[in-house]
C-alpha positions in Angstrom: 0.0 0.0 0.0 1.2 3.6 -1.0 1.9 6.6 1.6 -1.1 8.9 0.9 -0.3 12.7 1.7 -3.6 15.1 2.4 -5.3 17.9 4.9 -6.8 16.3 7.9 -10.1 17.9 7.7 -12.4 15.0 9.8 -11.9 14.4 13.6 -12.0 10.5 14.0 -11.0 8.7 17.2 -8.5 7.0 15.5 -6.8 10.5 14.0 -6.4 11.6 18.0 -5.1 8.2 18.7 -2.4 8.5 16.0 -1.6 12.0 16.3 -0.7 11.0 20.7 1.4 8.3 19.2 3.0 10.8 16.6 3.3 13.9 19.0 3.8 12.1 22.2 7.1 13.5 22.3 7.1 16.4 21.3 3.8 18.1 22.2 2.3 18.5 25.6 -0.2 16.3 26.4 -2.7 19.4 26.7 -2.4 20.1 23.0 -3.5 16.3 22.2 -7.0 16.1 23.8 -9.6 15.7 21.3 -10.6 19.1 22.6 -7.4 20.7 20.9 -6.9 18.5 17.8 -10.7 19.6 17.1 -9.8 23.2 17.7 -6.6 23.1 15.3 -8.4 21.4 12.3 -11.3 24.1 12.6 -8.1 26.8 12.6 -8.9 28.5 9.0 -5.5 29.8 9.6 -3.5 26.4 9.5 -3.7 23.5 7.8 -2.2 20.2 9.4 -1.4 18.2 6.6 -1.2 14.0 7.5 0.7 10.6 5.7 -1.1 8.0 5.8 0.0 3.9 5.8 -2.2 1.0 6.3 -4.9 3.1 7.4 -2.7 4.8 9.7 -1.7 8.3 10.3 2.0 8.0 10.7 3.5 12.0 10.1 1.8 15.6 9.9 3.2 18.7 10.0 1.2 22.2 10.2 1.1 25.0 7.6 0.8 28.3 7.9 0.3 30.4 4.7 0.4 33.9 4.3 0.3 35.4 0.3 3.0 33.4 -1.2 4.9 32.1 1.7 4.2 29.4 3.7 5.7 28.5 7.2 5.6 24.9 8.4 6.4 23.9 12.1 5.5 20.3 14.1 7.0 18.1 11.4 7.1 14.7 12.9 7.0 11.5 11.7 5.8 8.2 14.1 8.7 7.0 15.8 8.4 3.5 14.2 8.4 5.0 11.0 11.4 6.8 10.9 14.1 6.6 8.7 12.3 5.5 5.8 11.5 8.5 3.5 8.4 9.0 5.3 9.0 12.6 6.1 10.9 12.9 2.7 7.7 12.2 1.4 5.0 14.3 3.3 7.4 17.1 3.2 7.7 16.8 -1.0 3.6 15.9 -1.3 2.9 19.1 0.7 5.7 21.2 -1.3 3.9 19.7 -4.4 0.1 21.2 -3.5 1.4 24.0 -2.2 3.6 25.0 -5.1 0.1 24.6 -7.3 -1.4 27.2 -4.7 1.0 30.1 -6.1 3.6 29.5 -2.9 6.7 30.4 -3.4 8.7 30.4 -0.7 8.5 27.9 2.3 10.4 28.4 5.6 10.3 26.1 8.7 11.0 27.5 12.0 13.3 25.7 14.4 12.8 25.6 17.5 13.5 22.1 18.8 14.5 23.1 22.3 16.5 19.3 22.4 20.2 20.4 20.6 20.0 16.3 18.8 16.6 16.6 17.8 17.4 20.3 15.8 20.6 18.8 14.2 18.6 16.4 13.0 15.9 18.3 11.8 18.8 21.0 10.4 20.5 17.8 8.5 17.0 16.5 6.9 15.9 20.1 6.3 19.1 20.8 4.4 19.2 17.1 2.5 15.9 18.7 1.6 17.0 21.5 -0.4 16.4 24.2 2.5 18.4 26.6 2.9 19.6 27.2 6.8 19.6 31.1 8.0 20.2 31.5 11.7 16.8 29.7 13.5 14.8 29.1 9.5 15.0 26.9 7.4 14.2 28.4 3.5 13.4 26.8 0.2 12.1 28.6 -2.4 10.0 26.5 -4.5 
């Protein structure tokens, strides 16, 4: 079965289970309730975009746009699942649809406050084709 990229737009039990199991780590547990997932996919200002395997959501990252830029944050892919082009892909699926919106610019934030987890978000970011300035990441699409 394929890796299927698209905007989370439904609230199922099973998305909130998947998104603690994708977040665990690296949200607090307050913005995981069903409460809070509701509230960000009813956020007209945000998208959270999802990958999807075997029926389950294993990576998302959210998406701010603004004009022609775009500014992603919380990419993170299921523990399980990492290391396998996973985030490669969701990261080149949502450059795709958002490249077809008239983006033209995408930055990423970094703020991992753990110094292994931002070198490794630096290193994929930049394998990427992201350019690093200071605390962004920018690719111009």
């Amino acid at each position: 079965m394929r890796l299927s990229v698209f905007i989370a737009d439904t609230l199922s039990t099973q998305l909130v289970i998947d998104l603690q199991k994708i977040y665990g780590d690296y949200l607090p547990a307050s913005s995981l309730t069903t409460d809070a997932i509701a509230e960000q996919l009813n956020d007209s200002q945000s998208r959270l975009y999802l990958t999807m395997f075997n029926e389950r959501h294993i990576g998302a990252v959210k998406v701010q746009i603004t004009e022609a830029s775009a500014t992603l944050s919380q990419l993170q892919i299921r523990d399980l699942t990492r290391r396998r082009g996973v985030g490669k892909n969701l990261l080149k699926q949502v450059e795709k649809q958002l490249k077809a919106e008239g983006v033209t610019q995408i930055k990423y934030a970094l703020t991992e406050v753990d110094q292994s987890a931002l070198l490794a978000t630096q290193a994929f970011l930049v394998n990427s084709d992201y350019r690093i300035n200071d605390d962004m990441a920018i690719k111009a699409l």
